[in-house]
C-alpha positions as CSV (number, residue, x, y, z in Angstrom):
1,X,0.0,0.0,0.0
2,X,1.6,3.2,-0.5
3,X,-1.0,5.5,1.2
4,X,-2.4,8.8,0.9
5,X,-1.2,12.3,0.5
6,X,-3.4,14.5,2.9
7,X,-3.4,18.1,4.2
8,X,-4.1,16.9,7.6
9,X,-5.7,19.7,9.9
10,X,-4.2,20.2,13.3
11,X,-7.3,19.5,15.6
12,X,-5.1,19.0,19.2
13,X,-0.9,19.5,19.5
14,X,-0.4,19.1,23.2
15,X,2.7,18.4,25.2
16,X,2.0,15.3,27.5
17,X,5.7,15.0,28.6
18,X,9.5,16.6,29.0
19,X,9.6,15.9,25.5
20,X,6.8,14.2,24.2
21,X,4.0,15.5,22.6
22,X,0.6,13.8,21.3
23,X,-0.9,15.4,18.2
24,X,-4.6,14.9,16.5
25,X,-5.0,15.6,13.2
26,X,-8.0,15.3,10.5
27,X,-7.4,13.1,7.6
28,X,-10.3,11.5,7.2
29,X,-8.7,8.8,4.7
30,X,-6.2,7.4,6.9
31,X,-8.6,7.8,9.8
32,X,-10.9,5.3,7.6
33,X,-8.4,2.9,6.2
34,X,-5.2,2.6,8.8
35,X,-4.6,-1.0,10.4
36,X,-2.8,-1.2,13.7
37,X,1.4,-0.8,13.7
38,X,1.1,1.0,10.5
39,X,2.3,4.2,10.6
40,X,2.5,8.0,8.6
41,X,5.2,9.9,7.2
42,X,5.0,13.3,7.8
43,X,6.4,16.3,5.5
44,X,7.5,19.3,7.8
45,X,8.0,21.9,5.5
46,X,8.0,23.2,2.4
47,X,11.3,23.6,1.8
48,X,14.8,21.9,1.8
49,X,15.5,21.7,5.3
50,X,14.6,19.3,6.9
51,X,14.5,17.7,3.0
52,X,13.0,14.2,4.2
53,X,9.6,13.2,5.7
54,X,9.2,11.7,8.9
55,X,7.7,8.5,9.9
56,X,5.5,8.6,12.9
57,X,3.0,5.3,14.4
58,X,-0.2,5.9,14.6
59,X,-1.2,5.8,17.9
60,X,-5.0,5.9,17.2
61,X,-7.3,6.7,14.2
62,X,-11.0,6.9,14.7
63,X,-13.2,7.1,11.1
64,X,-16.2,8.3,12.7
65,X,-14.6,11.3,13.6
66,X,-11.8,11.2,10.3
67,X,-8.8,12.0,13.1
68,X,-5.2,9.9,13.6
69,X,-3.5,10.0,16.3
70,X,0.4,10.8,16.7
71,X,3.1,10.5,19.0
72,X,6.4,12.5,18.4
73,X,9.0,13.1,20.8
74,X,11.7,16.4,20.0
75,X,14.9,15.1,19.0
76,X,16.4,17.7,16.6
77,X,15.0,20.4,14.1
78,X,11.9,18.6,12.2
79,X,10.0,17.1,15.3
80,X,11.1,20.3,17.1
81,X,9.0,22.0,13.8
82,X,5.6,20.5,14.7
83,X,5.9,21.5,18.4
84,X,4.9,24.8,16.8
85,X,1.5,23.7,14.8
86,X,-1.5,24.7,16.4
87,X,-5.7,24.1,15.8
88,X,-6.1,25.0,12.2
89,X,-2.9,24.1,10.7
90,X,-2.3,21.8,8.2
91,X,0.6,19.2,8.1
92,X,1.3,17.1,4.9
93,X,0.8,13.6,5.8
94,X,1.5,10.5,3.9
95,X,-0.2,7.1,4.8
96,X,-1.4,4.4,5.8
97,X,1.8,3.0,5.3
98,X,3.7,-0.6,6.0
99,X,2.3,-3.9,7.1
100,X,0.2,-4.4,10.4
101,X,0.4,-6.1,13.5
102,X,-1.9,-9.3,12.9
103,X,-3.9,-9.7,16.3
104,X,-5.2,-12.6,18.5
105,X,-7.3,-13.4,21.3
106,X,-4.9,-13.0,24.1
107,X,-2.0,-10.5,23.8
108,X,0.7,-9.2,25.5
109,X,2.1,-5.5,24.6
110,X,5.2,-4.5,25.1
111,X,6.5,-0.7,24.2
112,X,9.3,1.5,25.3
113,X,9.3,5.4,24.5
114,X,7.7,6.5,21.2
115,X,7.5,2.7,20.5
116,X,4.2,2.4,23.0
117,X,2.8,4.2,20.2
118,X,1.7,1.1,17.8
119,X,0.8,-0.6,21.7
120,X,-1.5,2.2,22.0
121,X,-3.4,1.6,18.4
122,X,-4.1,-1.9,19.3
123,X,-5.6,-1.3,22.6
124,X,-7.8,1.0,21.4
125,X,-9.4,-1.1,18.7
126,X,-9.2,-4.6,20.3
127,X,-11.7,-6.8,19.3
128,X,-14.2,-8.6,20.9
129,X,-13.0,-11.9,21.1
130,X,-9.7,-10.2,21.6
131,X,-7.5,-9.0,25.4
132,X,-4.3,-7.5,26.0
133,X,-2.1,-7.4,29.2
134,X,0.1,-4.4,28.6
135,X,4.1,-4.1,29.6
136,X,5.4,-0.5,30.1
137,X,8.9,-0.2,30.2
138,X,10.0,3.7,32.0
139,X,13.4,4.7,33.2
140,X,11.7,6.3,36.2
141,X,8.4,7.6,37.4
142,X,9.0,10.5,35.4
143,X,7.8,8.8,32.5
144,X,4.4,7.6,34.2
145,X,2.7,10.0,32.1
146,X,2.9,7.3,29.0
147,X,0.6,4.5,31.3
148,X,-2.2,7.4,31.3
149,X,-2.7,7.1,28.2
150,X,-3.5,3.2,28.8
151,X,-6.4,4.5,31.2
152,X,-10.0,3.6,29.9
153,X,-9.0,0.9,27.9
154,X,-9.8,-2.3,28.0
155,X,-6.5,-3.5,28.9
156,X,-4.3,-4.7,31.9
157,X,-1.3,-2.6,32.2
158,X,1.9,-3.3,34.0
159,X,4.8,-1.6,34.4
160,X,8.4,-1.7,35.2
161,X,11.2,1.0,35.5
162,X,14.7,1.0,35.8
163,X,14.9,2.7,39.5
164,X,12.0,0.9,40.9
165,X,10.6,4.2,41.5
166,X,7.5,2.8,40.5
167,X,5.8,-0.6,39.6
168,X,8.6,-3.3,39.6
169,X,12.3,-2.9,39.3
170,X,13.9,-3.6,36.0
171,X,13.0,-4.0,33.0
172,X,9.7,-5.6,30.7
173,X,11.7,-8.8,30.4
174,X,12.0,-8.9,34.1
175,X,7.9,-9.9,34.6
176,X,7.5,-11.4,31.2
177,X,8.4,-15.1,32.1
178,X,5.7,-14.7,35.6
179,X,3.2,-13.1,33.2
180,X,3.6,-15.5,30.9
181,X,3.2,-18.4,33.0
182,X,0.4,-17.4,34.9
183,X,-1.9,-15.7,31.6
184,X,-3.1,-17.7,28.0
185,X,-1.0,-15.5,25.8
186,X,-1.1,-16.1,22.5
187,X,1.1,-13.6,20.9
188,X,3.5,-10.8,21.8
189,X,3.9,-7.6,20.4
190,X,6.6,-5.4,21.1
191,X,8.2,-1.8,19.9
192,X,10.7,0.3,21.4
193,X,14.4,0.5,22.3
194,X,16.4,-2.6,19.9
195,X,17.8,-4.1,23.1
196,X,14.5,-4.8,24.6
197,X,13.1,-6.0,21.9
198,X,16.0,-8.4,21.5
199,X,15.0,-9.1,24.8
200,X,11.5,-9.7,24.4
201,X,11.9,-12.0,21.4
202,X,14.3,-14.2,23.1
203,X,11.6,-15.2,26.0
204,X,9.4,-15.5,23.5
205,X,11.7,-17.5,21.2
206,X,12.3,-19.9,23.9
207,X,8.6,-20.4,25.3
208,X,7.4,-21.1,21.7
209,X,5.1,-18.3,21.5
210,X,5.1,-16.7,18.2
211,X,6.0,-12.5,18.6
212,X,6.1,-9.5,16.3
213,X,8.1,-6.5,16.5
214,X,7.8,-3.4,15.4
215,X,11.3,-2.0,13.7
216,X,12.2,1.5,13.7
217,X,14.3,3.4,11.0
218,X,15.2,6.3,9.3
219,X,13.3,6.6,5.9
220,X,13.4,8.5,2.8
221,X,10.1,8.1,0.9
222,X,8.3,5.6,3.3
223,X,6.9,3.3,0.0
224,X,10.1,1.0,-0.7
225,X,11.6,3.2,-3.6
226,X,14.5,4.8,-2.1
227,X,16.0,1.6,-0.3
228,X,17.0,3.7,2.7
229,X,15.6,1.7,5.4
230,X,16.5,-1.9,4.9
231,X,17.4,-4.7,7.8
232,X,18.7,-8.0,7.0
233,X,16.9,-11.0,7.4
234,X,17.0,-14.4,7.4
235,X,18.9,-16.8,4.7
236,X,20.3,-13.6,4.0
237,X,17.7,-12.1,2.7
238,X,16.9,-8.3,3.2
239,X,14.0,-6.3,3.9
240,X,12.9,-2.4,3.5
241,X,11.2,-1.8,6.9
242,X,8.6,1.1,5.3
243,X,7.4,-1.9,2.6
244,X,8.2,-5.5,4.2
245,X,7.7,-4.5,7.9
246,X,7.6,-1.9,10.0
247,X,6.2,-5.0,11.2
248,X,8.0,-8.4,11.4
249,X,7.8,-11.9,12.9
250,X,10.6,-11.4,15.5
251,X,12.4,-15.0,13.9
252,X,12.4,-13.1,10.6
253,X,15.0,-10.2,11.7
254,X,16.5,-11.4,15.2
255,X,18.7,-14.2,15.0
256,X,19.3,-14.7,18.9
């Protein structure tokens, strides 16, 4: 799929953290069409610099009400650029894009950072045959702000951080195997930092349960053309992360 070009309205640009921000924007034909783990690429300007779109997760998209859902944290020039869009602005958006998480009836989520993003869109649209016991991974309780966005939903969240300032000490492979043991999970899903995914899979790997993990990477056009984004794979094969993934079984791209 290679998405949609749309003038996306700013409806809401809020900062919800030291550097995190959530954005709302109407574009009614993502809104309609997006799956969960796929993801946008935005264009910041119309200029040179910053030259390249971004590519941001949704982290919701609602078609009754045409609005997706971003999460952005400021780490340089072109994410610092759309702290400054306010109600009424329009941001040129390209998407759905990339391949979906495929769901099941009992999941666990796993997300670190930005990555609880694509955790986010498939809590809010599970189905009804469908649960999720959620895994939030913080440095400290400074972060907590990421597990209120979790409130409301259907889901059971749990969460770890690195100081044990809050929840358990450690980190979201530290009460995966006891959550594992003592739930019927049938699949994991996991984004966020590459080390904790590598973690995540391995557990997984090892238990037999089949997991999916959401890659993150710098990208040029976000439709496969460009070739900037590709991981290796398996039998040597590689993969472009906007086309083939961002979405992967973790056996495809980990070799642990």
């Amino acid at each position: 799929m290679s998405g949609y070009v749309e003038m996306g309205e700013v409806v809401r640009n809020e900062q919800i953290g030291a550097d995190v921000w959530v954005m709302d924007l109407y574009a009614p034909k993502q809104a309609a069409e997006a799956q969960v783990g796929q993801f946008c690429n935005v264009r910041l300007t119309d200029g040179t610099a910053p030259l390249l779109r971004r590519p941001i997760s949704y982290a919701n998209f609602d078609a009754n009400t045409g609005t997706i859902t971003l999460l952005y944290r400021v780490v340089g020039r072109g994410t610092m650029l759309l702290t400054r869009l306010v109600p009424g602005d329009t941001l040129d958006c390209l998407g759905p894009l990339g391949q979906p998480f495929t769901t099941t009836s009992s999941m666990l989520l796993i997300g670190g950072g930005v990555g609880i993003a694509p955790m986010l869109s498939i809590a809010h649209h599970l189905k009804a045959h469908e649960s999720a016991h959620v895994i939030l991974g913080f440095r400290n309780k400074s972060e907590l702000f990421w597990a209120d966005l979790f409130n409301n939903l259907p889901v059971t969240v749990h969460i770890t951080t690195d100081d044990g300032s809050v929840g358990t000490k450690g980190f979201p492979t530290t009460i995966m195997p006891d959550l594992l043991q003592s739930t019927a999970i049938t699949s994991i899903m996991t984004c966020g930092p590459m080390p904790m995914m590598k973690g995540v899979a391995k557990i997984a790997m090892e238990l037999g349960i089949p997991c999916q993990v959401s890659l993150e990477e710098r990208m040029g056009c976000g439709t496969g053309g460009c070739l900037g984004c590709g991981c290796d794979g398996k039998a040597g094969k590689r993969y472009k992360v906007c086309k083939d993934g961002p979405v992967f079984a973790a056996d495809d791209v980990f070799f642990l």
